[in-house]
KOLDRENGU-255010 format. One record per residue: x, y, z of N, C-alpha, C in turn. Coordinates in pm, whole numbers, plus 50000, padded with zeros to 5 digits. Layout:
N
XYZXYZXYZ
...
END
This chain:
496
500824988050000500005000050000500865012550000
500165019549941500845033649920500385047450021
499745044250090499025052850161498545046750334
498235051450448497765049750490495795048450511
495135035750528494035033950483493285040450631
492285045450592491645051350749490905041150778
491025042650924490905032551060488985034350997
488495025450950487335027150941486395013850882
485385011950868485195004050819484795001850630
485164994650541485194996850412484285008650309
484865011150222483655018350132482475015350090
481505020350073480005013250073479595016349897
480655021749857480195028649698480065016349612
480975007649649480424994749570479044991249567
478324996049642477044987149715475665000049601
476325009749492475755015849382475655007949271
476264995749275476344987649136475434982649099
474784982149013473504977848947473764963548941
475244960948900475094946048920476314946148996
476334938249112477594933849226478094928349213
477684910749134478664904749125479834906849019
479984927548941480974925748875482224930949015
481914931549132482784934749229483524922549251
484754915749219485264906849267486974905549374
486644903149459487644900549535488624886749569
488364880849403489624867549375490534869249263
491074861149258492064859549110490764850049056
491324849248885490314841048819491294832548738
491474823048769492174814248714491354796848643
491664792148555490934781548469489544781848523
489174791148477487464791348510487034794348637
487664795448746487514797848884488174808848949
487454813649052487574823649143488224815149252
489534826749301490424818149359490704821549485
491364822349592492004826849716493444824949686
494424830649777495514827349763495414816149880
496544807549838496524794649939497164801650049
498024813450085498154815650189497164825750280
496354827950184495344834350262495564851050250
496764851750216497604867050235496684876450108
496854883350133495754897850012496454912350016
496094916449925496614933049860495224941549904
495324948649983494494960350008494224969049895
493274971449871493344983449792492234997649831
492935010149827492005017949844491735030149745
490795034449788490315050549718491075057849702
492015065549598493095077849610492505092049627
491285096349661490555105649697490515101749826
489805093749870489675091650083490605084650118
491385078150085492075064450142490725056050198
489985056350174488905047950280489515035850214
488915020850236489115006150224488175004650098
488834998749981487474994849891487434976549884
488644971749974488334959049940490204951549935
490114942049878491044933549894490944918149805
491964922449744492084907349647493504899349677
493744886749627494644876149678495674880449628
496694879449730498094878549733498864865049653
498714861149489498834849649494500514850649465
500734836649508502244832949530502934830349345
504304827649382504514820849257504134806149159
503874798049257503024782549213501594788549191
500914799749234499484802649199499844803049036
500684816948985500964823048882501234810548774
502444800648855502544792148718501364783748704
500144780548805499164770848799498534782348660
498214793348630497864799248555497834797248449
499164798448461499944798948298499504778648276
499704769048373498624753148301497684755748246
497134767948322495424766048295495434772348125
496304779348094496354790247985497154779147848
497874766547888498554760447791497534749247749
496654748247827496144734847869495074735047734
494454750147748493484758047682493464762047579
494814762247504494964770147370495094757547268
495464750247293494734738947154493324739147092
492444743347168491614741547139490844758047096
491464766747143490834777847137491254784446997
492554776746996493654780846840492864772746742
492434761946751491394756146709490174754746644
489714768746715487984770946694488284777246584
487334773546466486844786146365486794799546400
487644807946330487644826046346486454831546379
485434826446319483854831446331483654827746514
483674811646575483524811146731484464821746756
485474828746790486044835546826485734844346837
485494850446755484484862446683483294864146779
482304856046761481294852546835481284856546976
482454851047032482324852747191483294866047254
483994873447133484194881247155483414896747150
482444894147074481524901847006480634900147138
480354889347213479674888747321479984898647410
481304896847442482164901447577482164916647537
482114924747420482184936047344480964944147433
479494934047378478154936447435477884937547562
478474931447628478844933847783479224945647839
480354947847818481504959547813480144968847836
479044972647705478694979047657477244983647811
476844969047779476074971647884475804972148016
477404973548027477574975648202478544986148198
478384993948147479795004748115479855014148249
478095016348260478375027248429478935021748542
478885003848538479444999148671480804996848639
481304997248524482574993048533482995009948534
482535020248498483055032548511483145031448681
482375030848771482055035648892482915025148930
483545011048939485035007248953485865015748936
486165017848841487285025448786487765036948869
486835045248877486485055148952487015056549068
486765045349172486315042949288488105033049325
488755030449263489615025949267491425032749217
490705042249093491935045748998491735062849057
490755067849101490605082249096489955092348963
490155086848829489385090648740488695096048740
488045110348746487075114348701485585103748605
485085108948666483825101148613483475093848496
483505108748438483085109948275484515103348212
485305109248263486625101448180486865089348196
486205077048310486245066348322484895061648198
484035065948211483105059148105483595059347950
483995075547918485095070747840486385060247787
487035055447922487415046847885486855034247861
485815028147936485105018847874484615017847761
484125031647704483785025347531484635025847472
486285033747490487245028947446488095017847466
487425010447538488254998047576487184985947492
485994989547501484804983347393485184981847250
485784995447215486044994847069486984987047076
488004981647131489084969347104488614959447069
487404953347153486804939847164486284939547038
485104953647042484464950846865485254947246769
486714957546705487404956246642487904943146599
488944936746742489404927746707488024914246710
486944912446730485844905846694486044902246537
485814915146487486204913446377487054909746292
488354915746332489424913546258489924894246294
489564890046343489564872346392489254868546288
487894872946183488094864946106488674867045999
489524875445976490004883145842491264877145824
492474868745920493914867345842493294854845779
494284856345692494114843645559495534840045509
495684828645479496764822145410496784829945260
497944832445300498624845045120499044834145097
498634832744937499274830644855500604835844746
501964828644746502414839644720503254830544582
503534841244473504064835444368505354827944381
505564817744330506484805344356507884812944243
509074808744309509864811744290511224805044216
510214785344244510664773444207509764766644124
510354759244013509544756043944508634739644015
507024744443995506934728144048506434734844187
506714742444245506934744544404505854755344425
505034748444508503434757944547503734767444707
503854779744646504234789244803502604792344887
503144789444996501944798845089502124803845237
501734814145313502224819345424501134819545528
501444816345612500254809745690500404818745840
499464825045917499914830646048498814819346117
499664817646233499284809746367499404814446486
498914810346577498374815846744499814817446787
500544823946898501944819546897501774810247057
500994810347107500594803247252499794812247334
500434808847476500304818847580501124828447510
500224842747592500244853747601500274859547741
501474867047788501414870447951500854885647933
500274888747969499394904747965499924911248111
500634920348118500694930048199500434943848216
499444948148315498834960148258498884970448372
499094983948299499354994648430497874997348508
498225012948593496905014548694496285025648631
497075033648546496475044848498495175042248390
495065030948303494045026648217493905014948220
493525013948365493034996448418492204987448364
491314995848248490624985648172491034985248025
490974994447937491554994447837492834990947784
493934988447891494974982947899494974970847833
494124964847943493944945147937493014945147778
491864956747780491004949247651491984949047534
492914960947482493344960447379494734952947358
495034948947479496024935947456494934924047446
494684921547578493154908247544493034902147423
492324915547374490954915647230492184910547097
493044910547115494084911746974494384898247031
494624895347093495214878847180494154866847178
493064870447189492144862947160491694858547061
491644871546947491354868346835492584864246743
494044863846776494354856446719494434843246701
494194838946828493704821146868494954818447007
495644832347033495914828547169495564830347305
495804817847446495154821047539495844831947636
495584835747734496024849847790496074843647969
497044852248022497404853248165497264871348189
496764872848263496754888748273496824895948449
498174897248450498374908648587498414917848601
497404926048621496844942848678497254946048776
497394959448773498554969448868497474960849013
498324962549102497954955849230496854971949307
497364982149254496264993349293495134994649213
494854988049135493364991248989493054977148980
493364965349085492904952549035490824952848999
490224957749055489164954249064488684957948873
488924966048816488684967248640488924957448607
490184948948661490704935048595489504921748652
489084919248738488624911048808487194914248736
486104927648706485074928348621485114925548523
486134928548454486624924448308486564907348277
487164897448420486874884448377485504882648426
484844885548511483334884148548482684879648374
483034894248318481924894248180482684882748074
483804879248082484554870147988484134859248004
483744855148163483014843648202481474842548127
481064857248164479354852448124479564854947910
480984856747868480424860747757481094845847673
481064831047778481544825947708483074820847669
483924824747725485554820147681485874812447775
485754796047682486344784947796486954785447919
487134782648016488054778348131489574777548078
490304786948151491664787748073492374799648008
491454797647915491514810247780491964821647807
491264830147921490894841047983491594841948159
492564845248207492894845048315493644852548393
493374859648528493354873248585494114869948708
495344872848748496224866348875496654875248912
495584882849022495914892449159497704890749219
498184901749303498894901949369500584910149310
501404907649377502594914449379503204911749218
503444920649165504264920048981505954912349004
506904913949126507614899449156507214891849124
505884885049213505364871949279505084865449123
504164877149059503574868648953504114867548813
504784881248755505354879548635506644875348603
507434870548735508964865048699509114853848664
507944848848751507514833048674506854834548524
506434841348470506124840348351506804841148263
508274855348264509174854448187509964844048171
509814836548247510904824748278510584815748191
509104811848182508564795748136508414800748025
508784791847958509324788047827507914787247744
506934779947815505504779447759504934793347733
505014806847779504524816647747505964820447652
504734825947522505464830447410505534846147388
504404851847480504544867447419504484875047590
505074882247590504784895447707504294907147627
503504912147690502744926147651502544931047760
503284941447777503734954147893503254962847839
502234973847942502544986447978502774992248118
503605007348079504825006048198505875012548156
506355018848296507635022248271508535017848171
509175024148131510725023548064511475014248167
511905018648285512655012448379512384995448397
511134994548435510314981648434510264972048294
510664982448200509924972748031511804966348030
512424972948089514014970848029514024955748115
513854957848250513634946148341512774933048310
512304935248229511124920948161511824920848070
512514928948004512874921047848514004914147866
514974917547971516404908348007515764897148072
514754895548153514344886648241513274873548125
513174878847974512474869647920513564867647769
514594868747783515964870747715516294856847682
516154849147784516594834547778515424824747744
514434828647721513234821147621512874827147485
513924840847464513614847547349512264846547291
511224851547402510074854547380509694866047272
508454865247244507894880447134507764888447247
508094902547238507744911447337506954923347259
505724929447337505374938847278505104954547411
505954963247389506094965347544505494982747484
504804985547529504435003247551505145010847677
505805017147631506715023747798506425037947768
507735046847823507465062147889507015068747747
506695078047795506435091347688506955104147770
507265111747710507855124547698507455136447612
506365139147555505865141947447505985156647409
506805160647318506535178447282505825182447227
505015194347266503605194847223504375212347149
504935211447021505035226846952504225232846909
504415247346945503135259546951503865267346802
504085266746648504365280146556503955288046544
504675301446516504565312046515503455319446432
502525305446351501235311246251500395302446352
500525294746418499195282246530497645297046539
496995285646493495585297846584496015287046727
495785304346792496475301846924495315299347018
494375296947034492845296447129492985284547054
492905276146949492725257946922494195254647018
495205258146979496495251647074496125255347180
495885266747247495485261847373494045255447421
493725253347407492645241547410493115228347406
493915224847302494205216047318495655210747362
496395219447407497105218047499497145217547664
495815222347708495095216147812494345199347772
494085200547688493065185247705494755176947689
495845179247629496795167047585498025168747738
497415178847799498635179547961497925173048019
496295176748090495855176948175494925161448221
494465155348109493765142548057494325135048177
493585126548233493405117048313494605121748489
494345133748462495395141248601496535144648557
496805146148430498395141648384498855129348360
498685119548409498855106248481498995094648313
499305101448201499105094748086500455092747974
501235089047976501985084147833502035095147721
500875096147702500535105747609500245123347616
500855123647767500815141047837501875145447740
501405155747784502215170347694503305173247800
504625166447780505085169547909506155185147855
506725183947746507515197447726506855205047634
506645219147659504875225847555506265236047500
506595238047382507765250547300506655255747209
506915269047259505745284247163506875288047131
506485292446996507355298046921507265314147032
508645324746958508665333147044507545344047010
507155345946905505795356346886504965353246937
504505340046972503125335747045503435337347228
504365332547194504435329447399504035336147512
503835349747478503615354447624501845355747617
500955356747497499675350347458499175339847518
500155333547479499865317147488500275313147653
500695322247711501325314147893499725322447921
499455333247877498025341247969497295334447947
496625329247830495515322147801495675309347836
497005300647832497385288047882496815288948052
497375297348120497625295248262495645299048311
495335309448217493985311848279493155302548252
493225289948156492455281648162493325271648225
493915267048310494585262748386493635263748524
493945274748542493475280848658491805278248655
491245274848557489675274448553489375256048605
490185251148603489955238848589489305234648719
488375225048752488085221248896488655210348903
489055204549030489945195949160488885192749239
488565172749257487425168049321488005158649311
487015149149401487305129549365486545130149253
486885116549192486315116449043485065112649069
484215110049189482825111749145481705121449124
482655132349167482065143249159482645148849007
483175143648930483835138748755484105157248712
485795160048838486235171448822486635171448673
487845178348667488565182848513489785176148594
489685174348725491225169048752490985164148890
491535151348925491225141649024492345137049097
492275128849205493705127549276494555118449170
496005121449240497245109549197497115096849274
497415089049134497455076349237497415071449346
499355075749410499705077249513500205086949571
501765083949700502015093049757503225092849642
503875085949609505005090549526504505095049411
503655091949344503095104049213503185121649257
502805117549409502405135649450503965141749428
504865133049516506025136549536507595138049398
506305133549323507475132049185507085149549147
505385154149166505225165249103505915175449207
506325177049322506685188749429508145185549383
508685174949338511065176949297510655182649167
509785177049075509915185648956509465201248960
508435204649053508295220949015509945224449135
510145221449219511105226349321512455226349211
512575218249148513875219549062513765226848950
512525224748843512335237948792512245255848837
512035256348954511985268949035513545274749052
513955261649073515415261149137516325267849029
515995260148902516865269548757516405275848677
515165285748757514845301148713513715295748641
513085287248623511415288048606510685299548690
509575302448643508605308548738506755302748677
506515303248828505465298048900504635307548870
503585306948746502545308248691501265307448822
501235297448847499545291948902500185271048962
499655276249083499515258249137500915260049228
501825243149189502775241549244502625238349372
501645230549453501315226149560500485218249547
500545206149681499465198149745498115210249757
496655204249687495635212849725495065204749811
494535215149899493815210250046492925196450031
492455191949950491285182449975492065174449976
493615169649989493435154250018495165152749997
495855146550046497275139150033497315138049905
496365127649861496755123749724496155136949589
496185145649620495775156349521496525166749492
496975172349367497795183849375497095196149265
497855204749321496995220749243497265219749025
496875217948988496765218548864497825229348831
499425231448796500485236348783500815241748659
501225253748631501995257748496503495268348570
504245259048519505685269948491505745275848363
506545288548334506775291548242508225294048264
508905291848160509865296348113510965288648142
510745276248146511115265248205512505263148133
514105260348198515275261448077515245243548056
516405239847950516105230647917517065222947977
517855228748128518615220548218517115215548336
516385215348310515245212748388515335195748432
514415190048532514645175148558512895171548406
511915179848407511135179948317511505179348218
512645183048133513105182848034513725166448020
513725158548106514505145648061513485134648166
512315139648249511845129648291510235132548259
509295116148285508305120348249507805128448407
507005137648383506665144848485505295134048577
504245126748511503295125348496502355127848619
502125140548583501085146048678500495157748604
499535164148699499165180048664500015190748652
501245192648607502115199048606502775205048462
502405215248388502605218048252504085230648243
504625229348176505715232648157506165237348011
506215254448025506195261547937507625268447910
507905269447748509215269547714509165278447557
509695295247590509705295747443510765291647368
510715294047225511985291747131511975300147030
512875303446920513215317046894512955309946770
512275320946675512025319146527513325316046456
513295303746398514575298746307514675288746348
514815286546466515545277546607515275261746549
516045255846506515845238946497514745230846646
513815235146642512545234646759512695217046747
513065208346613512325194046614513715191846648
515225194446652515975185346727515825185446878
515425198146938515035202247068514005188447110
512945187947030512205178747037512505161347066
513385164046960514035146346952515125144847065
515045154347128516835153647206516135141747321
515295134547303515025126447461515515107547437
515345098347482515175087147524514325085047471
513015092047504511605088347441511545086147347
510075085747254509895087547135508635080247080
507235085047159505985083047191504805092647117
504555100147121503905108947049504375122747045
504225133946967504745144346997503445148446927
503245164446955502165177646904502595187346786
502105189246716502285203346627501495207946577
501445225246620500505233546541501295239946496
500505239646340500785254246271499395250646195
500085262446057499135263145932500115263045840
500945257745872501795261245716501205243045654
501565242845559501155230045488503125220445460
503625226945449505055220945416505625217545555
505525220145634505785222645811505065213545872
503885209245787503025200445833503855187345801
504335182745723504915174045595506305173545711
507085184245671508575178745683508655177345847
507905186245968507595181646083507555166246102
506475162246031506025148946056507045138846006
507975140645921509155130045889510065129045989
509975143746039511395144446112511515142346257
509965143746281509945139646446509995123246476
510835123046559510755107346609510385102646723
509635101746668508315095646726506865087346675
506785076046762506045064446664504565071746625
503865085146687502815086746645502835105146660
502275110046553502315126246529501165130446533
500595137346641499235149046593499355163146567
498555166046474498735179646406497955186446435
497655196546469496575202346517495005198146575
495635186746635494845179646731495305172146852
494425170546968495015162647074494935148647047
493615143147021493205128647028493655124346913
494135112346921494485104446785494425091946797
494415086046934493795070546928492525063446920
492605049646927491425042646859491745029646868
490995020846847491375004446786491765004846631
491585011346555492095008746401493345013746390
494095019846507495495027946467496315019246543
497845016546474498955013946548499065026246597
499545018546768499675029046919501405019946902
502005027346945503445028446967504285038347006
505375033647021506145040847010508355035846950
508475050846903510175044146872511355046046986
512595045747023513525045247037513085034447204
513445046747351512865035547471511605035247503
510425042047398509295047247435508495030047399
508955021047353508795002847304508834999347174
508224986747211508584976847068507354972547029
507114969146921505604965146839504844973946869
503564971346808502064980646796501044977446848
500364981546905498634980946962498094984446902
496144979246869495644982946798496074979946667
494724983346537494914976846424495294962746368
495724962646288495634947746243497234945546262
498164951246312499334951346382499384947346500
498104953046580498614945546730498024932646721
497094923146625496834911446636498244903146550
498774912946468500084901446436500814897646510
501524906646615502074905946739501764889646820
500514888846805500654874446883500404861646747
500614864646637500854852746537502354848246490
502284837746519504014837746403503934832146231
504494832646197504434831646001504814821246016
504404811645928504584804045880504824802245748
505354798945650505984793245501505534779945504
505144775445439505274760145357505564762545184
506144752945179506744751045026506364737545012
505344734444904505304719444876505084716144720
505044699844677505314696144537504064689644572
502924686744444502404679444442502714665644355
502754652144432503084640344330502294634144312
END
């Protein structure tokens, strides 16, 4: 635990669910709801009250590998089924999603801190995975491909690659698991899936509906407790073929040496760092707009934050007034009251945002608006803008991820996209203008696996989500993140 839980007796907000039994307090392993055999459990609480919301199993390492049986035991047959059954029961689990979206929002909520509205949001974005890949299950097909030998009939065949170990962060506790899941399933492989030990309960609803929507005993499986306990055994066994991480940089480097010696498929989403550039033609009221929705989105707390914002120098001192005053407009609540901005996780989220403004302060930033714990709660901080932030900053080379925006001009001429590229990262980056050629040679030159142009939002289930250099490896989403769990096959044969 990250917090102290108040001396009290549990939260009663669960007891709003239209349906309860998506509240679960086990692991779900080969079709069953489990305990840990030692009895031992992970607390979890509210990051708005600390109150108690509950407690799921502490499972050991023999729980984790009993998992991964239940998950090998299962995929013959699931690799097996016609694309259409697949389809079928994923299209089920889709319908589900759909029609329980307020209780799985009010989890979410009630567990992650989320704002309201932005948790229901994520459920139909975690829906559109399931639909998608529903679909796309039945679409790979054996290519035919022109023979190269005489006599000799070519064809390329994709297959399930096995188990699949799913590891998923706390910040998008459901959409995490669906859009790894939904691509894993429908390629015909079975799945192990460990959720941040603070957001387990999204994971535990999520198999509730997998159960009622149909996916054998096995197939589908959710193993509570410590990310030691449970995923070191996974990198290890040889029987799981793919890891799919999201997560730190620090953490993705640590799974990929640790699954090195089974030379597993890895498909890992890690840090972002993202520069969100303001040019000197931007209509400046759309950039800022949407340079609040691409900082501020889910508390800060996202991959995809705007963590370094560069205005060109004609715009900037425009753009910090109108930046900071809608800053300053924003409301600070628990997410059921579905503010514009909700608590941090934990206590070290709070404490990552008070070294980064204190060290930005420290090398001549100045303190716009925020820059403090706000009164309602430990885990909450004031919605923050520095300006003038230099680029010896700790913001300049770490992800900040919080409410904390960080403003930086740059001088007309100025090579703004090596400034940009100078990181580790290389996750999404921002650009406004209006020029049309700027639009073009911007977008070649930034590196980074995904570019928006005068927009914040750009994800979906039909788009590869990635990123290049330590930002990971492979794609989510589209018909890319279901290759990820197929391997190719060739045959070459003669007929006699």
């Amino acid at each position: 635990m990250q917090q102290t839980v108040k001396e009290k007796s549990r939260s009663s907000a669960f007891g709003d669910l239209n349906d309860p039994r998506l509240f679960r307090e086990f692991s779900y392993i080969n079709g069953e709801w489990c305990a840990a055999g030692s009895g031992s459990t992970v607390l979890v609480t509210d990051p708005a009250t600390q109150e108690m919301l509950g407690a799921v199993p502490k499972m050991s390492g023999e729980e984790s590998k009993r998992a991964v049986d239940a998950a090998q035991a299962a995929f013959p047959d699931w690799a097996a089924r016609l694309p259409q059954e697949r389809s079928a029961i994923l299209r089920r689990w889709f319908e589900l999603l759909k029609q329980h979206r307020d209780d799985l929002a009010l989890i979410m909520t009630l567990e992650q801190g989320k704002p309201l509205s932005e948790a229901r949001g994520e459920i139909d974005y975690s829906a559109d995975f399931i639909e998608f890949y529903a679909e796309e299950a039945k679409r790979p097909n054996i290519e035919s491909v022109t023979s190269h030998m005489p006599g000799g009939e070519v064809e390329v065949w994709r297959e399930p690659c096995g188990v699949a170990a799913l590891v998923t962060p706390w910040n998008f506790p459901n959409a995490m698991i669906t859009r790894k899941a939904a691509a894993a399933l429908a390629a015909g492989c079975s799945c192990v899936v460990h959720p941040s030990k603070e957001t387990p309960f999204s994971a535990t609803a999520l198999a509730e509906l997998a159960e009622r929507a149909g996916f054998p005993p096995g197939v589908f499986n959710v193993v509570t407790g410590e990310p030691a306990e449970i995923v070191e055994p996974w990198t290890t066994d040889s029987r799981v073929r793919v890891v799919s991480f999201t997560g730190s940089t620090e953490i993705g480097r640590l799974l990929y040496a640790q699954s090195a010696p089974t030379i597993k498929r890895l498909v890992m989403e890690l840090g972002g760092h993202a520069p969100f550039i303001v040019y000197g033609d931007a209509d400046i009221d759309h950039a800022v707009t949407c340079a609040i929705a691409a900082k501020f989105a889910t508390s800060g707390q996202d991959c995809l934050a705007a963590n370094r914002i560069f205005i060109e120098r004609p715009l900037y001192d425009e753009f910090v007034q109108k930046f900071t005053a809608a800053t300053k407009a924003l409301s600070v609540g628990p997410g059921l009251e579905d503010p514009d901005i909700g608590p941090l996780m934990n206590e070290a989220a709070v404490k990552k945002q008070e070294a980064h403004v204190a060290d930005a302060l420290k090398r001549g930033a100045v303190l716009l608006t925020g820059g403090s714990r706000h009164p309602l709660g430990p885990l909450f901080f004031q919605p923050t803008v520095l300006g003038d932030v230099p680029a010896s900053a700790l913001v300049f080379f770490e992800e900040t991820f919080g409410p904390v925006a960080c403003l930086t001009p740059f001088e007309t001429g100025e090579d703004i996209i090596a400034r940009a590229n100078d990181s580790e990262y290389g996750l999404v980056a921002y650009v406004h203008t209006r020029d049309a050629k700027r639009v073009y040679t911007a977008s070649r030159a930034l590196q980074y696996g995904m570019v928006a142009i005068n927009r914040t939002k750009l994800t979906g289930a039909p788009i590869p989500f990635g990123g290049m250099k330590q930002s990971g490896l492979g794609r989510e989403g589209a018909r890319q993140g279901m290759e990820a769990f197929t391997e190719i096959k060739y045959v070459c044969r003669n007929f006699l």
